[in-house]
C-alpha positions in Angstrom: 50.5 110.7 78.0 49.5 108.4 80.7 51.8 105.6 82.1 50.0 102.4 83.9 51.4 98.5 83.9 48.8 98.7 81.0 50.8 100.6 78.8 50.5 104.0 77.9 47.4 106.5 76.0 46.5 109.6 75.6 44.4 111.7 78.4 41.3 111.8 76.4 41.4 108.5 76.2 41.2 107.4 79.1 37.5 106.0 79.0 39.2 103.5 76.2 41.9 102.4 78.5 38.9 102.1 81.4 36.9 98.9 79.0 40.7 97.5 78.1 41.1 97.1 81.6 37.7 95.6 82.6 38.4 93.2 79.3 41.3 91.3 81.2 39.7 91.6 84.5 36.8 89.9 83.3 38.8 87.2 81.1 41.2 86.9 84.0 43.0 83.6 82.1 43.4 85.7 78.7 45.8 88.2 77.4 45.4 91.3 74.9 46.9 94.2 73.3 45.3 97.1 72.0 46.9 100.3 69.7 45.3 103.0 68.0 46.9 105.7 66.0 45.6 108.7 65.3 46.9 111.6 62.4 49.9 109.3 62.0 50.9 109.1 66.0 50.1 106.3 68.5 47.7 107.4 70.7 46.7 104.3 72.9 49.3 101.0 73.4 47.9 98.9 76.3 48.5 95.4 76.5 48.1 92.8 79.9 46.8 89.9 80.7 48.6 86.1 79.7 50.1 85.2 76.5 48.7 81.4 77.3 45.9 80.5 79.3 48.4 78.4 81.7 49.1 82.2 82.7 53.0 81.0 82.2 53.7 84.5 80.1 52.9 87.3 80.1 51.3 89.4 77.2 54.1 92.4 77.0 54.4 95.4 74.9 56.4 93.0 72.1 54.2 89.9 72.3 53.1 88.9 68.8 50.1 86.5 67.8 47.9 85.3 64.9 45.5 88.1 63.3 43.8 85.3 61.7 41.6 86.8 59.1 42.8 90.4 59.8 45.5 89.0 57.3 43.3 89.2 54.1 43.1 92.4 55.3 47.1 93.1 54.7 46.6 90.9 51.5 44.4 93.6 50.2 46.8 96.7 51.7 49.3 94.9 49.3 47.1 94.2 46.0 45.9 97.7 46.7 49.3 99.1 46.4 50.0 97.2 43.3 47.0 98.6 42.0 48.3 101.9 42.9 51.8 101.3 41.2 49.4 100.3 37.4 51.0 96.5 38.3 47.8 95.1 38.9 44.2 95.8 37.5 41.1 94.8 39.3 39.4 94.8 36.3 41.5 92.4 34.1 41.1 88.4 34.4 43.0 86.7 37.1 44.6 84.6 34.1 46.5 88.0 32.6 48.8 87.8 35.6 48.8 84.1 36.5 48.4 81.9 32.9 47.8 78.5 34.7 44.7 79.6 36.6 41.8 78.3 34.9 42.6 74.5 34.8 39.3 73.9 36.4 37.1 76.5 34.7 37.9 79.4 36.3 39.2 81.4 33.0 36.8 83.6 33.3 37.7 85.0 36.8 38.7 89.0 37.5 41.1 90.0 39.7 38.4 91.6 41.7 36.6 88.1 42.0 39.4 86.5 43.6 39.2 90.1 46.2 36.0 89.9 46.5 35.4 86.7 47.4 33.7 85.5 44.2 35.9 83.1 42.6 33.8 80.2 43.7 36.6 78.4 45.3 36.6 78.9 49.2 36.5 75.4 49.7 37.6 72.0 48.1 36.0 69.3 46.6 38.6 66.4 48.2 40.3 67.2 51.9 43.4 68.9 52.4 46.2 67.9 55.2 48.1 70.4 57.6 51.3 69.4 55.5 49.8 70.2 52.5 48.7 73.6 53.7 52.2 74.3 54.4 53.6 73.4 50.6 52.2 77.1 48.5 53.1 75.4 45.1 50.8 72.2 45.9 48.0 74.6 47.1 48.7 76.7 43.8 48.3 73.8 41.8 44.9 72.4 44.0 43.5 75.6 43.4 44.5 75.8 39.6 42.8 72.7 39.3 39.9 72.9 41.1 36.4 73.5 39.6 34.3 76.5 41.3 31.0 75.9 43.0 29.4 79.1 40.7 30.4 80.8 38.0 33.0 83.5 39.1 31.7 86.7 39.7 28.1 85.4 39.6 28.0 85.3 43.3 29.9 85.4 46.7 30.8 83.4 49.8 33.5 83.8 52.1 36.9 82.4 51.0 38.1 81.5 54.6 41.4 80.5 53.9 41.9 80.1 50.0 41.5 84.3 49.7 44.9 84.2 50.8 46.8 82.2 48.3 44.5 83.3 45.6 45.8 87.3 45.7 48.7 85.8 46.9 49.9 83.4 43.7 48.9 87.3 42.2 51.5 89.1 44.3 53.9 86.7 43.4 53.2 86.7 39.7 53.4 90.5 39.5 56.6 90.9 42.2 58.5 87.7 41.9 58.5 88.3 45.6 56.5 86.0 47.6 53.9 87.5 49.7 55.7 87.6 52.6 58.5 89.1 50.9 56.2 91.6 49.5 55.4 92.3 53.0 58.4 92.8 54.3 59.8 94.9 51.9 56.8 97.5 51.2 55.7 97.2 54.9 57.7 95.9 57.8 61.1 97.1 57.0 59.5 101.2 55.6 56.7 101.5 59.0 59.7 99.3 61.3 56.9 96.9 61.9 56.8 93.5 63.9 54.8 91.6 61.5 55.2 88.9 59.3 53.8 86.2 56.9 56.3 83.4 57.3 57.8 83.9 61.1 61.1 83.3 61.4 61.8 79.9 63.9 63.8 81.7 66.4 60.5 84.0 67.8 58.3 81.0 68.2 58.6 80.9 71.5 57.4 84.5 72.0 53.9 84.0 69.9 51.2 84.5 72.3 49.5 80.7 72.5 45.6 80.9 71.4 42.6 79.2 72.8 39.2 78.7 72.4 36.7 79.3 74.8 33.2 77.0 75.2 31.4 79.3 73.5 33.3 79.2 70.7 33.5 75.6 70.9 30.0 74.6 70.8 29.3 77.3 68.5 31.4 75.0 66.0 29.4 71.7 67.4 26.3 73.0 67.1 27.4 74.1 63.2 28.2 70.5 62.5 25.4 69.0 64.5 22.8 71.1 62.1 24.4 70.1 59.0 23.1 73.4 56.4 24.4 73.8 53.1 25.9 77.6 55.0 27.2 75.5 57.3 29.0 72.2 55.9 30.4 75.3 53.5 31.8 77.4 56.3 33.1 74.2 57.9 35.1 73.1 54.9 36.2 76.4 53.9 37.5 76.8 57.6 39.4 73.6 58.0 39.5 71.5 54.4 37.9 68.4 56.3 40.9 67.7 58.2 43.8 70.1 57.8 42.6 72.3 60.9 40.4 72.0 64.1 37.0 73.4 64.0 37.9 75.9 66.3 41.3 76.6 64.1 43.6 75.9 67.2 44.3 73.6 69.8 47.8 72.6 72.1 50.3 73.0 69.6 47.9 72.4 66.6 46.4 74.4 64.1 47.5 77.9 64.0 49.3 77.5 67.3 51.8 74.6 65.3 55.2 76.5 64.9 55.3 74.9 60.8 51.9 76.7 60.2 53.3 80.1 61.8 56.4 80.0 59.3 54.5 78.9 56.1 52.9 81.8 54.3 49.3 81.0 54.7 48.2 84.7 54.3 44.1 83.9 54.4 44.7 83.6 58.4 48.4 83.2 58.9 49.7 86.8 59.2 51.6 87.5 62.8 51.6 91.0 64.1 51.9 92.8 67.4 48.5 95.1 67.6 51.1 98.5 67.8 52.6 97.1 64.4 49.2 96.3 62.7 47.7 99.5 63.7 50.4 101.6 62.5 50.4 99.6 59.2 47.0 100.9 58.9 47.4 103.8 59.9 50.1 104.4 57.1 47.0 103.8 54.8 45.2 107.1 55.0 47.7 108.9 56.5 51.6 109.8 56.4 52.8 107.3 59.3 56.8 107.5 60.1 57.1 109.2 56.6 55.3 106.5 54.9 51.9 107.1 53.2 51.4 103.1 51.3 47.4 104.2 49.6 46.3 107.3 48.2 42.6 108.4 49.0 41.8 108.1 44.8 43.4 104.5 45.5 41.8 103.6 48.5 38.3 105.2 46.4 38.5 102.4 44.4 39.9 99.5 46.7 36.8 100.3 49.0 33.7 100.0 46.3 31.6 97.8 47.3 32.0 94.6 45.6 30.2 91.9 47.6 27.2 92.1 50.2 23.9 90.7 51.0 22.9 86.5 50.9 26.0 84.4 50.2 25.9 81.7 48.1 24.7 79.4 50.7 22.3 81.5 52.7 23.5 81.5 56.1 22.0 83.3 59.0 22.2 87.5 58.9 23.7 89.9 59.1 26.5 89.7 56.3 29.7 91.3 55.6 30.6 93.5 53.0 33.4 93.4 50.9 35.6 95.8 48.6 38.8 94.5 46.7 39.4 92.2 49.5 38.8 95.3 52.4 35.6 94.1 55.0 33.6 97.5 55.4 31.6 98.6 57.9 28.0 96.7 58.0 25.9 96.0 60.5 28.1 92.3 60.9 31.7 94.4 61.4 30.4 98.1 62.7 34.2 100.3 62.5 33.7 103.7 62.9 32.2 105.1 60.1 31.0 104.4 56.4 34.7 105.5 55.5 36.1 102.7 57.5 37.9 99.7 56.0 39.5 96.8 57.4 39.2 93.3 58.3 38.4 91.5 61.8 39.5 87.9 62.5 38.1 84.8 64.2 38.2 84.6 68.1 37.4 88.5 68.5 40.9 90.3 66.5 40.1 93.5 64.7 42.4 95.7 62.8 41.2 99.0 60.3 42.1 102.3 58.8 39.2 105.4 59.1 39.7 108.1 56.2 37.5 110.6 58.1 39.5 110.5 61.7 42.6 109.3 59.9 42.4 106.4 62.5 44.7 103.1 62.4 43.3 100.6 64.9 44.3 97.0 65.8 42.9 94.5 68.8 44.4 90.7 69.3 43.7 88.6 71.9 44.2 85.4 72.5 41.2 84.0 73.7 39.1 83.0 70.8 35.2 84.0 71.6 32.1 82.6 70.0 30.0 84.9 67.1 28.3 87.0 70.8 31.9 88.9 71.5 31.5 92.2 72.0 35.6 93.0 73.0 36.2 94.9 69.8 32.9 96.3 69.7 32.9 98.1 72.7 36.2 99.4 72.0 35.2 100.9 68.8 32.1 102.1 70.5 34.2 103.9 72.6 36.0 105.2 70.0 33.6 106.3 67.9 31.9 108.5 70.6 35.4 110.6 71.9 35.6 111.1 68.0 
């Protein structure tokens, strides 16, 4: 095991630790953290660079930060493991387990819809505040309401945000546990994680602080400048025309506000270090600390695809595929193999299990890149080719 202000990895993977480097050397105002696991041990855990772009703190070996969309992955770790317990049936509808869904026509909907991204609700008809986004029983009751754009299960697009309360309000139904609470107690306290869905007030201040770069930036104005269907769609299912920036963050706003890091908004919300996130996945295909959460039969089924190809509103290619809830490997999200399941997040996180290499990977950062960010990639890359 090699030491370095980096961190610490394994000899063979030193060619890894080489591109981590060159990452913060050539984003000399951002911060990162990278782990990888590998037959249940930790193989890699670098982290460097700034935890803010003021470069007022440094990114250390405990920093935590937003996983953004890597969340629905965890949401789906959690359904999956209800599915694995015969709590929760991907093949049942949505209304079985949660009687007041369907106020807007959604009756209809299967558990797997509301996975897979097919519900027809990933955005909302009126706007939605940042204070409303923080209340889960008003959001319940928007999204009991609330008419879908197709007929569920007709058809996909991606449910930026909503995803999370949708499997969510499930969890909750079939735990009595919250989601967060759910986490905690089948996740973080078993694998001795750092990550949460609801973060406690008092580790605020040691949340690495994210920010978007110009790419990123007029990525989003050229998106609203066009004005497609794909595009107004993305936009509102992104921010609910007004209760987040474009971009998702900004100085103290968005997902950098301290109320929207302690709400449980688990389509974006979830708060990990990479060392914790990787290990959770990691726990998925293999034993990890003693803790295997997903059998392979379970993870057989949680992987099928369910969604893939043009989205409801045909945006650009390539497109993501989905499973119950679990991005696989496509030519948008290339993980390691066609046995790789996961779930990236905007600004450039990653985080996924491989069956095959029994792998459990994670990369945050804090500097949010446009769609042309090639961190992750090369990493995996990397990866992939010692494997």
């Amino acid at each position: 095991m090699n030491h370095t202000e980096l961190g610490t990895y394994d000899d063979e993977y030193e060619p890894i630790a080489a591109i981590f480097q060159d990452i913060l050397i050539e984003r000399p105002t951002s911060g990162a953290a990278l782990s990888i696991w590998r037959e249940g041990t930790c193989v890699v855990n670098l982290y460097g660079g700034f935890a803010d772009s003021e470069k007022e703190m440094n990114w250390k070996i405990d920093t935590p930060s937003v996983v953004f969309s890597s969340s629905k992955g965890i949401m789906s770790i959690l359904a999956a493991k209800l599915y694995q317990e015969n709590l929760l049936d991907y093949e049942t509808y949505a209304q079985s387990y949660w009687p007041e869904y369907g106020g807007g026509g959604e009756n209809k909907t299967l558990v797997k819809d509301l996975l897979s991204h097919r519900a027809g609700l990933p955005a909302f008809a009126e706007p939605v505040t940042t204070e409303q986004t923080l209340n889960w029983k008003y959001m319940i009751a928007r999204l009991e309401a609330e008419r879908p754009l197709w007929e569920p299960g007709t058809d996909y697009f991606y449910h930026a945000i909503t995803h999370g309360w949708l499997v969510g309000e499930l969890i909750s139904r079939i735990t009595g546990q919250s989601a967060g609470e759910y986490l905690h107690d089948v996740g973080s306290v078993p694998l001795s994680l750092d990550c949460w869905l609801g973060l406690p007030s008092s580790l605020h201040p040691k949340v690495a602080r994210l920010y978007a770069t110009k790419s990123l930036e007029d990525f989003f104005r050229e998106l609203r400048g066009t004005q497609t269907a794909a595009g107004d769609l993305l936009l509102s299912a992104l921010t609910f025309d007004g209760a987040f920036p474009d971009v998702l963050v900004g100085p103290g706003s968005g997902f950098n506000d301290p109320r929207v890091q302690s709400a449980e908004i688990p389509g974006a919300g979830c708060i990990a270090t990479a060392y914790s996130l990787a290990k959770l996945w990691s726990s998925t295909v293999v034993e990890t600390d003693g803790v295997r959460l997903l059998t392979d039969e379970t993870i057989a089924v949680a992987t099928a695809p369910q969604s893939e190809g043009v989205p409801f509103a045909d945006g650009p290619a390539p497109y993501s595929r989905f499973g119950m809830g679990f991005q696989l490997d496509s030519e948008a999200r290339r993980y390691l193999s066609a046995k790789s399941f996961g779930h990236d997040g905007a600004g450039g996180q990653s985080a996924f299990a491989d069956q095959d290499s029994k792998i459990g990977f994670a990369f945050l950062t804090n500097e949010m890149d446009g769609p042309i960010d090639l961190r992750a990639t090369s990493l995996i890359d990397a990866l992939r080719e010692l494997l």
